[in-house]
C-alpha positions as CSV (number, residue, x, y, z in Angstrom):
1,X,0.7,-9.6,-12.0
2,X,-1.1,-6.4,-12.5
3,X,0.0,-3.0,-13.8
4,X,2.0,-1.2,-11.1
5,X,1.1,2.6,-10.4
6,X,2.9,5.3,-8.9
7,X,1.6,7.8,-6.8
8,X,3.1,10.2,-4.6
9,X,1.4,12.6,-2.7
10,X,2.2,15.3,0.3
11,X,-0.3,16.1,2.0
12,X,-1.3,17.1,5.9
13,X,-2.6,14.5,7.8
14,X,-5.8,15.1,9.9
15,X,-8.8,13.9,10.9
16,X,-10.6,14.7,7.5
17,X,-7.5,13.4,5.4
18,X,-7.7,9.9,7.1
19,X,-11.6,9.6,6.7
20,X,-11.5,10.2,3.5
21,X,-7.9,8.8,2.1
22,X,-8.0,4.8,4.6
23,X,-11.1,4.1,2.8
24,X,-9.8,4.8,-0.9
25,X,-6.3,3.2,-0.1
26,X,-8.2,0.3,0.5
27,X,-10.7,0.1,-2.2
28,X,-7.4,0.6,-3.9
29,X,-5.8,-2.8,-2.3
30,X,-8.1,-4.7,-3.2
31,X,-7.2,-4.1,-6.6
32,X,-3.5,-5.5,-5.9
33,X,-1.5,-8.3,-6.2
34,X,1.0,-7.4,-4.2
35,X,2.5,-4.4,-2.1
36,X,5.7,-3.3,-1.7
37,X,6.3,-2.1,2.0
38,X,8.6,0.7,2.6
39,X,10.4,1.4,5.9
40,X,9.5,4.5,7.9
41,X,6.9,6.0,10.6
42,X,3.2,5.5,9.3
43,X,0.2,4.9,10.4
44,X,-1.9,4.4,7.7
45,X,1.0,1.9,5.6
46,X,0.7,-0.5,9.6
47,X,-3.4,-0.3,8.8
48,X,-2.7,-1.3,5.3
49,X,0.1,-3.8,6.3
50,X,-2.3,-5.4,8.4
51,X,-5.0,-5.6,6.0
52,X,-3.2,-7.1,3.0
53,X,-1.9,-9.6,5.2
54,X,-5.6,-10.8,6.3
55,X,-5.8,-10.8,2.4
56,X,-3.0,-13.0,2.3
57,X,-0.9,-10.4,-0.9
58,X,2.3,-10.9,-1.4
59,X,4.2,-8.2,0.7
60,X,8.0,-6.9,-0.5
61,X,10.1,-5.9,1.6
62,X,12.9,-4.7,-1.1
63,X,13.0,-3.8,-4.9
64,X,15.3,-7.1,-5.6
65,X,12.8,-9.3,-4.2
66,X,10.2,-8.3,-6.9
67,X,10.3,-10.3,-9.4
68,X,11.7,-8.7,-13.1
69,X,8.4,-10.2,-15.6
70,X,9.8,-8.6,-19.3
C-alpha cells in the first residue's frame, strides 16, 4: 500500500469551496489504495464514496479492519 497522509482542515463550505476542493479530493483519489470511510453527515465524503467504489478501492469502515504492514 501507499504512504497514508493526514489532513485535517476546517473550513466553510460554499459554492466556491466545493468547486474548487471536489476536484482536488479527487485528483487526490486517484492517488489511493484505499480509503478509510468515516461515519457522519457529508456530502462531499457520499461523492467520494461513490467514486472510489466505481474505482473498485478498498473502502474501511473501522481502524481494526486496516491491516497493520510493519
Amino acid at each position: 500500500m501507499g504512504e497514508v497522509a493526514q489532513t485535517i482542515l476546517f473550513l466553510t463550505v460554499d459554492a466556491t469551496y466545493e468547486e474548487i476542493s471536489y476536484p482536488i479530493a479527487y485528483r487526490i483519489l486517484t492517488k489511493c489504495d484505499a480509503v478509510l470511510w468515516i461515519k457522519g453527515a457529508s456530502n462531499g465524503a457520499d461523492i467520494e464514496t461513490v467514486k472510489t467504489k466505481k474505482m473498485d478501492l478498498t473502502i474501511f469502515y473501522s481502524l481494526k479492519d486496516i491491516p497493520d504492514i510493519s
